[in-house]
N, C-alpha and C positions, 0 to 999 in steps of 0.2 A: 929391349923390352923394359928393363928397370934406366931406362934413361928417359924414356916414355913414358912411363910411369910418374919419375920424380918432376917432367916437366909439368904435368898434369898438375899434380898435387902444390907445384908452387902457383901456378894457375890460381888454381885456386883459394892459395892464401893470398893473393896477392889482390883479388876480388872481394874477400873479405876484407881487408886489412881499407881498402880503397871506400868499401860501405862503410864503416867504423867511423875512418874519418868525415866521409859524407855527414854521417849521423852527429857524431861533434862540433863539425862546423854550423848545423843546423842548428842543435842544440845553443852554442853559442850565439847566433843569428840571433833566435827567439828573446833572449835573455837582454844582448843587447838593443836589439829592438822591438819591446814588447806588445807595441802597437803594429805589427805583422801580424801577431797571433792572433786566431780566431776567437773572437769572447768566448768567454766558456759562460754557460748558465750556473747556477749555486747548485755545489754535489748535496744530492740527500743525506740528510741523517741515517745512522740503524737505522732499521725498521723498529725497538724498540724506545726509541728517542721518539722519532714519529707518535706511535703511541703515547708516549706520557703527555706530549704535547697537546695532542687529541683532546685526551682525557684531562688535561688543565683548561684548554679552553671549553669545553664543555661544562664546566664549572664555572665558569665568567671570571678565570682569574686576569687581570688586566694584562702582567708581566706578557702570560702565554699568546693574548689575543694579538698583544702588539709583534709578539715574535713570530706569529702565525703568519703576519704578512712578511714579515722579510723574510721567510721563507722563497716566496714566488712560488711554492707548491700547490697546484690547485685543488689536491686533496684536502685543505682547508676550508673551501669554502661551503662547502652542508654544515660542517660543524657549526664553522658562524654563522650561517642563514637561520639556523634549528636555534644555536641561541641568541641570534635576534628578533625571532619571531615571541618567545617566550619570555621574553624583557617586558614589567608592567611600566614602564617608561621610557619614553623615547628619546627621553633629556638626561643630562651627566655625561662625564667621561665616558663611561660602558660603552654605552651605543655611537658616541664618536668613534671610539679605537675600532669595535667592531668594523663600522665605514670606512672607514681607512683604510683596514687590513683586507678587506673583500676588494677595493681598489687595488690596491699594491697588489692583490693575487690576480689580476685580470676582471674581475665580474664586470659584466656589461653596465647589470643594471648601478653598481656603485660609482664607475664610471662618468654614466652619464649623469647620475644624481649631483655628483661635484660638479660638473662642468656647469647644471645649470643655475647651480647656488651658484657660480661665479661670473653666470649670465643673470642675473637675478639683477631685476631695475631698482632694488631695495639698497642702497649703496651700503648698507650696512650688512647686509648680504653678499653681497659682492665683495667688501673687503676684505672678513671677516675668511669667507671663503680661502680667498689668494693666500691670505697672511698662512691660515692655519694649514688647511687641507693641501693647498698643491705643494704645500713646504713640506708636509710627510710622504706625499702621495711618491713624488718624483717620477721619473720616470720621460720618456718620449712624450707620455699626457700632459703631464706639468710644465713642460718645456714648451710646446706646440700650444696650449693656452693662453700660457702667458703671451707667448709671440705675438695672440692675438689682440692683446691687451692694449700693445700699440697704439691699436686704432679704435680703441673706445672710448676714447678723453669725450671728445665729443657728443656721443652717446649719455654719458654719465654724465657730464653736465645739462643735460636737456632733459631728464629724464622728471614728469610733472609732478609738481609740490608734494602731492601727497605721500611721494615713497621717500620726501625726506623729512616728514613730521616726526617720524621713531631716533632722528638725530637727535643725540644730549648737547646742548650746548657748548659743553666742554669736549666734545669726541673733536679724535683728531683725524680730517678725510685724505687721502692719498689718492693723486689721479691713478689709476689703472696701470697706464704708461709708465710714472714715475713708481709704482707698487712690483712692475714686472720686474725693473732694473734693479727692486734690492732683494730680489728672492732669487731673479737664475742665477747669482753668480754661487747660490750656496747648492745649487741642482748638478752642475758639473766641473769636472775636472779644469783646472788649467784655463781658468773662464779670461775673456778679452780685457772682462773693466771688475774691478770693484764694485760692491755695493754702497751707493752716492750715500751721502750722512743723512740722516735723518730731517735735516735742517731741509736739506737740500732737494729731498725727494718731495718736499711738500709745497714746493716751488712749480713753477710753469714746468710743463713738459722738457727734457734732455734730450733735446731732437739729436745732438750728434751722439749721444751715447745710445739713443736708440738707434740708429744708421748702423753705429758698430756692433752690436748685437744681432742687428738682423743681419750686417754681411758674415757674422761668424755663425750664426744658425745655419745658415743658407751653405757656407764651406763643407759644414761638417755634421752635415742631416745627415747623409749614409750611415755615419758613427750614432749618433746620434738617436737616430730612428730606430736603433738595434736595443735602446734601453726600456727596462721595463717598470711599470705595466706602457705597452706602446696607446693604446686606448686606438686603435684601430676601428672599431666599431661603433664609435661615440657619435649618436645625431649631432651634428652641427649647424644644420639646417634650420631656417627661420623656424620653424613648424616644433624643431628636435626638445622643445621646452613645454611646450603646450601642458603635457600631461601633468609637469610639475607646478604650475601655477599656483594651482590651490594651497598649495604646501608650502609658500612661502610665507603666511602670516606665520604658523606652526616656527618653520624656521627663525622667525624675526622673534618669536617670544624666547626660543630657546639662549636666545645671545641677548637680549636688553633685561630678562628676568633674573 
């Protein structure tokens, strides 16, 4: 009986002992290769962090508005709606940061507001956009834009006289194409090419540094597509801009004013 007994009992240290190591070697697994590991989302603050943050941006303090979006928490976005409705201008920093940060949190509608300022045939619009917004926004959205960017050289060079009379003679214009390749390599990790020089980007299109771009977008969408805000819901359709037309004078004063 106590020999039955003592087999049992190493039984089952020997079970344990065998999960232990399981769990170590895992653990070691994860550490050294930390691209097996499931992304994690950003852990919340207290809940009385949450709150100050709140109640800082509800003040319109800038610091809070901007860290409201790196949050990725969507309990942010009433606050900034509430104080962007309440803004008696819709120009300055304020009301950028707020845009941005309703982005970065997901909001549809901020979303698609960037996309079409950087479909906007105003190329000062369009620049303007890339340079600034999808450089904060990041995210699947600003990657998958840009991508698109590729193929609007064309596009933006035809697009008629009148959306380039708000050009200053001294501004200096970037194709689309050559604008995509100096902003994703600062979107992700471990990117394929550098951002081409300045000289260089303002040159004819980088057909081979575009090729390599899209063959490494294309590898590592899976990864990729997992980043936020993903802009999932963003019209991209002919039509997806319509509503914002009107708004692009608006836009064009806020940037040549």
């Amino acid at each position: 009986m106590e020999t039955h007994k003592s087999n049992v009992q190493r039984q089952r240290l020997n079970t344990m002992s065998s999960t232990c190591r399981t769990i170590v070697l895992l653990g070691a697994l994860l550490l050294a290769c930390p691209r097996l590991a499931r992304p994690q989302a950003p852990m919340p603050g207290p809940a009385e962090d949450i709150a100050r943050l709140r109640s800082q941006v509800q003040k319109g303090e800038a610091d809070a508005i901007a860290k409201a979006g790196d949050t990725y928490d969507p309990i942010f976005i009433g606050d900034l709606r509430a104080l962007q409705k309440s803004l008696k201008t819709k120009h300055g920093d304020i009301p950028w940061l707020i845009r941005i940060s309703l982005a970065k949190l997901g909001d549809k509608d901020a979303l698609q507001e960037s996309y079409c300022r950087v479909q906007s045939q105003y190329p000062l619009i369009k620049q303007n956009a890339i340079e600034n917004d999808l450089t904060k926004i990041g995210g699947w959205f600003s990657i998958s834009v840009l991508e698109r960017q590729f193929e609007e050289d064309d596009r933006w060079r035809k697009v008629p006289r009148r959306y380039w009379k708000s050009v200053a003679p001294d501004a200096v214009l970037v194709p689309p194409s050559n604008l995509a390749l100096m902003i994703l390599p600062k979107l992700v990790k471990d990117p394929p090419l550098p951002s081409p020089p300045p000289a260089i980007a303002q040159m004819s299109p980088q057909l081979a540094q575009i090729s390599t771009w899209k063959d490494w977008i294309n590898a590592n969408s899976a990864t990729l597509k997992l980043l936020k805000p993903e802009g999932r819901y963003v019209n991209t359709s002919p039509t997806g801009c319509s509503p914002y037309r009107t708004k692009e004078k608006e836009w064009l004063a806020a940037i040549t004013d």
